[in-house]
N, C-alpha and C positions, 0 to 999 in steps of 0.2 A: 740282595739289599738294593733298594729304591729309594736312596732319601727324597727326592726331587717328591716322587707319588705320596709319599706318606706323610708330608706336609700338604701338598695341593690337595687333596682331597678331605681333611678338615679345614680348610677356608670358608669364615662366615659361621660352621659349625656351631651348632646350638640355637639361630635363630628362628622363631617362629615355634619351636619347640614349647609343645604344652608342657610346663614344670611346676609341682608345688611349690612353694614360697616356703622356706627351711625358714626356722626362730634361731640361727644361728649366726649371731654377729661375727664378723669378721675384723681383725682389727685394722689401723691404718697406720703407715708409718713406713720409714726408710730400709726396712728391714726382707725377710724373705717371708711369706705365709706359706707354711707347712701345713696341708691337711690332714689327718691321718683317722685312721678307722677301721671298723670291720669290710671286708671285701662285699661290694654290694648297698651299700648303707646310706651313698646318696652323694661321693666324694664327687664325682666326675659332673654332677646335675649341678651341687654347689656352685661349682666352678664355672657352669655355664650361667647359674642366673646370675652371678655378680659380675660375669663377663657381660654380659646384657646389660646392664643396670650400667655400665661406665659410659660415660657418655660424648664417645669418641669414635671415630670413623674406624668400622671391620678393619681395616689397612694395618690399626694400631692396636688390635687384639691379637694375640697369636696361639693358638692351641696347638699345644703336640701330643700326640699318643704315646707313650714307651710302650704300649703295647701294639703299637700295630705290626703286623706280619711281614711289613716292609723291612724294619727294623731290624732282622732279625740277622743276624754276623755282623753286628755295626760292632768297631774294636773303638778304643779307645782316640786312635791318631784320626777316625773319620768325624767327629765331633766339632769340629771347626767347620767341617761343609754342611752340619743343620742352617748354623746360623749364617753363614752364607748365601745358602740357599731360602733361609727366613726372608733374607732380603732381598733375593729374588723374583720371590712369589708375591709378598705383600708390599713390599716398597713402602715403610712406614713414613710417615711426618714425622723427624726425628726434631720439633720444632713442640712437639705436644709430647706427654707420656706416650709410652709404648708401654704394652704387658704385656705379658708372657707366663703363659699356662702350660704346665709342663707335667699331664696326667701321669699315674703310676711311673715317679722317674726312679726309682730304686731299678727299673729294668736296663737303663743304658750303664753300660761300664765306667768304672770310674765318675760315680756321680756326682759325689761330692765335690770333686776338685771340679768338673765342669760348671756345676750350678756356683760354688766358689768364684767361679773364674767368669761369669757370666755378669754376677754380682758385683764384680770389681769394677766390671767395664762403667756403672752408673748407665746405661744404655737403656734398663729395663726395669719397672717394677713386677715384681714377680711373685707366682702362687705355684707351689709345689705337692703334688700327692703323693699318697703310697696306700698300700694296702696293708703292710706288716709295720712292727716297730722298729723298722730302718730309718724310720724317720721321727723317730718319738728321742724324747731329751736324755734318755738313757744311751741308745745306740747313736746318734747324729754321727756325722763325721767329723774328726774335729775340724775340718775347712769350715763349716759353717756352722760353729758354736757362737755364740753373743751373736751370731746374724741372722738368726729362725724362732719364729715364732709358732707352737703348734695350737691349731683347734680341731678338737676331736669329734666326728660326725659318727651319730649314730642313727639306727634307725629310726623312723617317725615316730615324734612322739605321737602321743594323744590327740592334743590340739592340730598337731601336722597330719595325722590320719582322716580327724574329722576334717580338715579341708579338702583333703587328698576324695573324702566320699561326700564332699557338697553337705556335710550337716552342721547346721547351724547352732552357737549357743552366746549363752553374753550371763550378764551377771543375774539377771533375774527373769528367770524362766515360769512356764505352766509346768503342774505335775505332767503334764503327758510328754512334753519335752524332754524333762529329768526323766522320766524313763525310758525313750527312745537313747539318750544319750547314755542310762547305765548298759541297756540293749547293745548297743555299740560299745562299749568299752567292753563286753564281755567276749565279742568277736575279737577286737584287739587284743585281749588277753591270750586268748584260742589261738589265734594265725599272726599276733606279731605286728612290727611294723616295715618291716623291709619293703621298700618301694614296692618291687614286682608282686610278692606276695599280695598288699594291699591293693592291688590291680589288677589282680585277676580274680576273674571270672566267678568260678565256683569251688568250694572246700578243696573238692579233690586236686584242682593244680595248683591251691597255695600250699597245700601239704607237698606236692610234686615239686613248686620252686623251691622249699624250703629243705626235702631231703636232698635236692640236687648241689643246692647250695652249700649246705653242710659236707658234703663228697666232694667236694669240690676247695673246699678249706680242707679236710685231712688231707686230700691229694698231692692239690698243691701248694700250700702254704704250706704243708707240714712235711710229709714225707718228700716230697721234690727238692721243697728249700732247704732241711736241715740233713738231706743225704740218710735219711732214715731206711735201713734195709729188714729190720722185723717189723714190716707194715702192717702186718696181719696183728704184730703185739700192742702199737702202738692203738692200734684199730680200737682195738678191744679197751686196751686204757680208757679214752679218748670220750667211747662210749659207758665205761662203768661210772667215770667224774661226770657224765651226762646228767645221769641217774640223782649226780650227788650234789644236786644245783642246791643253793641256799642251806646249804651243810658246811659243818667243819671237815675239813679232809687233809688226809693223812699217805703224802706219799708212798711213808713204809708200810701201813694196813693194808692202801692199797697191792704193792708188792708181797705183803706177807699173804692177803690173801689169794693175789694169783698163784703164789706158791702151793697153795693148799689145791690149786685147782691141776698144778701140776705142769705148771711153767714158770721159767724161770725171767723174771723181772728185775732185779737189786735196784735199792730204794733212791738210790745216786741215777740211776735210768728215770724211774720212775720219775725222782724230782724234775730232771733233764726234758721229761716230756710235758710235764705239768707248765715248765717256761716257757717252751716254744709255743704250746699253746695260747700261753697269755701273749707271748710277743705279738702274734696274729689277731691278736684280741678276740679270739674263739671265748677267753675263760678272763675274768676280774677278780680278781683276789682283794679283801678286807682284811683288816686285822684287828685285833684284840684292844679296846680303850683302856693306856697307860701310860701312868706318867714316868714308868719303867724302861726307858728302851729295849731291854732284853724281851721283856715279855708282848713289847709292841712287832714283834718280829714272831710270831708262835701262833700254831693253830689255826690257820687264815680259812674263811667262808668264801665258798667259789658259786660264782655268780654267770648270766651269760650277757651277751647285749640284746636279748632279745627273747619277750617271752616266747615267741612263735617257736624257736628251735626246742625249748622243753617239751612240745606238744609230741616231737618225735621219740621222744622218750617215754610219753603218757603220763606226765606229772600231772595230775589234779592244777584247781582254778587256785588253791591259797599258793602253792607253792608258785605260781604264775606272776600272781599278784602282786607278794614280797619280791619277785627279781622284778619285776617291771618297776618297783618302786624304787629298786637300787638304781636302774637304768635311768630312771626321772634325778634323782640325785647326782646319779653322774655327768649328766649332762647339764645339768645346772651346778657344776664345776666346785661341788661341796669337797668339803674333805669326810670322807665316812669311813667309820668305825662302825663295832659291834661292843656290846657291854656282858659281860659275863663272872659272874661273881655271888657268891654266898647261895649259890641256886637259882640266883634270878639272870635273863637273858633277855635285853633289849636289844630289838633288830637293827635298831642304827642309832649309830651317836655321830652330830652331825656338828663340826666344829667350823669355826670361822677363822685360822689361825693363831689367835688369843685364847680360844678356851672352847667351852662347848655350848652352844647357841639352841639344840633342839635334840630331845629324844622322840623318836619315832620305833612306835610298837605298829605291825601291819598283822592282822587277822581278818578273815572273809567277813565274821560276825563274829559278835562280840554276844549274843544274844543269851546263849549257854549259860549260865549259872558259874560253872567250870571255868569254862576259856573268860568269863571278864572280871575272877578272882586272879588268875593267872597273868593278865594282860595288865591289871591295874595295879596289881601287887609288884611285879615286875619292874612297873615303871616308877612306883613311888620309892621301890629300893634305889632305884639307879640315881632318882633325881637326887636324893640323900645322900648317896655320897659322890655324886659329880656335881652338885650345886647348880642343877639346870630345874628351872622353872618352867620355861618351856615345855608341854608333855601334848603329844598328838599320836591319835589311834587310828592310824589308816584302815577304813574296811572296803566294802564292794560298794554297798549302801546304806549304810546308816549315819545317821548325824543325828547329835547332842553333845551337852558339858556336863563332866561329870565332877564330883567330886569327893576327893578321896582323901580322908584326914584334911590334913591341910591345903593339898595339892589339888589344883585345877588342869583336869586331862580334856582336851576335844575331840571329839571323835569327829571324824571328817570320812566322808565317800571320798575313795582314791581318785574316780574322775575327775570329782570335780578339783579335789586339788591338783592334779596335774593339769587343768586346765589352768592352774593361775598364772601369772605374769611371770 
């Protein structure tokens, strides 16, 4: 253990650093910023462009790693010689703010009560990460309840990708534009948005960052952190709910059918694993629109943050399309649902607190005879009886308005609405 090195050596950190520009407001105020996310998604970059963006002398910036390898046997009682030694290295102007960046800190002991304890002091405004939901409003500690605020970072969107590859768009384009830009949402579909991914090179090593990444989440967010010893069982799970993106899933089918395969799973494991995955944000669960709460709690659709890791499973472009659309909803902080009833199934029911604001049906094309009997009939049942007027049909590439009975549905290309505001 080196605390002295494991400060000095991120001093200044992050300057000059070429970084895409995230659509991810941060809020402001007395309190603590909690980032949280999938591992890899873009937390630690966050955290440098708004450490840039402050406009105060490095002296008054302080970044710490909880993961650096210095770190490593720090107990709890050596926690007063960080910031000790904070103040040895930077010598802040305690005369101006001070902040204090305190990467993946779920890794020092006793975090809560230090970051608590840090907070009390009034010494620092402060930004906190994690990579699991140790730090999400379910788990917090309660030392710092009413005093954290979380924003959740996923990977690039759309709009953050096409900066991230220099292509240009605005509101009114040539055709040859619009389709360089569906061209590129189709690779975004393919390989995802996770920084390294979208920066490298050639197919073959975003598929390589993306299985590393993925083995690297079972490992150690899952089997390291939750003490998991049938790794080989959990493996296998992990992988079969892969398969079952943009599905309803059923931890005891799942378990009943590993039983047939002729291992032994019970459905209380099985759910066991399906959590820890979500706490990691590997997996997003949806649930059923009701104004029931029992039935709001049943049958949930499992989702990923990212279309790129379906590719390792070999899901087709629609199944891609619909979870990238769930990821654009998520991140733009909706509350979503799923509708399902009398046979008809809309892919999201998107409420605004009060009630329900938008139904969104997503299909590749709507062009079939079939799918836009399916698609339109779908939606005119749901708007019926959830009293939403609002009706939108996300495809790859098509636009028009349609109408159906009474109801007005848009059909929108998925880029471009994830390009909107």
């Amino acid at each position: 253990m080196d605390i002295y090195n494991a400060l000095l050596r991120y001093k200044g950190y992050g300057s000059g650093l070429n970084m895409v520009k995230r659509d991810i407001p941060l809020p402001e105020g007395s309190f603590i910023n909690s980032i949280i996310g999938p591992r890899r998604a873009g937390k630690t970059f966050l955290m440098l462009l708004y450490k840039d963006m402050i406009d105060l002398p490095d002296s008054n910036k302080i970044f710490i790693n909880g993961e650096d390898i210095d770190f490593e046997g720090l107990r709890p009682d050596d926690l007063d010689k960080i910031e000790r030694t904070v103040f040895e290295i930077y010598a802040p102007d305690q005369r101006k703010d001070v902040y204090l960046f305190i990467d993946e800190v779920q890794n020092f002991p006793s975090w809560g009560r230090w970051v608590r304890t840090l907070y009390d002091e009034h010494r620092y405004r402060m930004m906190i990460s994690g990579s699991t939901s140790d730090l999400s409003t379910d788990n917090l500690p309660n030392e710092l309840r009413g005093r954290a605020i979380n924003t959740l970072v996923l990977p690039f969107s759309f709009g953050e990708y096409c900066s991230a590859k220099g292509i240009s768009h605005g509101e009114h384009m040539r055709i040859s534009e619009t389709g360089y830009l569906a061209s590129a949402f189709r690779d975004y579909l393919e390989y995802g948005g996770y920084p390294m991914a979208v920066e490298a090179g050639t197919p073959e090593l975003r598929m390589l960052i993306l299985r590393e990444l993925y083995e690297t989440v079972l490992q150690r967010d899952l089997i390291e952190k939750y003490r998991i010893r049938r790794s080989p069982v959990l493996k296998a799970f992990i992988n079969a709910l892969l398969g079952s993106a943009c599905r309803v899933v059923s931890p005891a089918a799942v378990s009943d059918w590993f039983a047939s395969q002729g291992t032994r799973l019970s459905a209380q494991t099985a759910l066991n694993y399906l959590n820890y995955a979500s706490n990691v944000f590997l997996f997003f669960l949806i649930y059923p629109y009701s104004r029931k709460p029992k039935q709001r709690n049943t049958r949930p659709k499992l989702y990923l943050p990212d279309s790129g890791l379906l590719s390792l499973s070999g899901a087709d472009i629609s199944k891609k399309l619909e979870n990238q659309v769930f990821v654009e909803l998520k991140r733009r902080r909706k509350e979503v649902s799923y509708f399902g009833a009398g046979g008809s199934e809309v892919d999201f029911v998107v409420g605004n607190g009060k009630g329900v604001e938008e139904l969104i049906q997503v299909s590749y094309s709507i062009d079939d005879p079939g799918t836009y009997l399916r698609e339109t009939r779908a939606l005119a049942s749901a708007s019926e009886a959830l009293g939403c007027k609002r009706l939108t049909i996300l495809t790859f590439n098509e636009e028009r308005r349609l109408t159906v009975g009474k109801e007005t549905i848009e059909v929108v290309p998925a880029w471009k609405w994830m390009l909107l505001p």
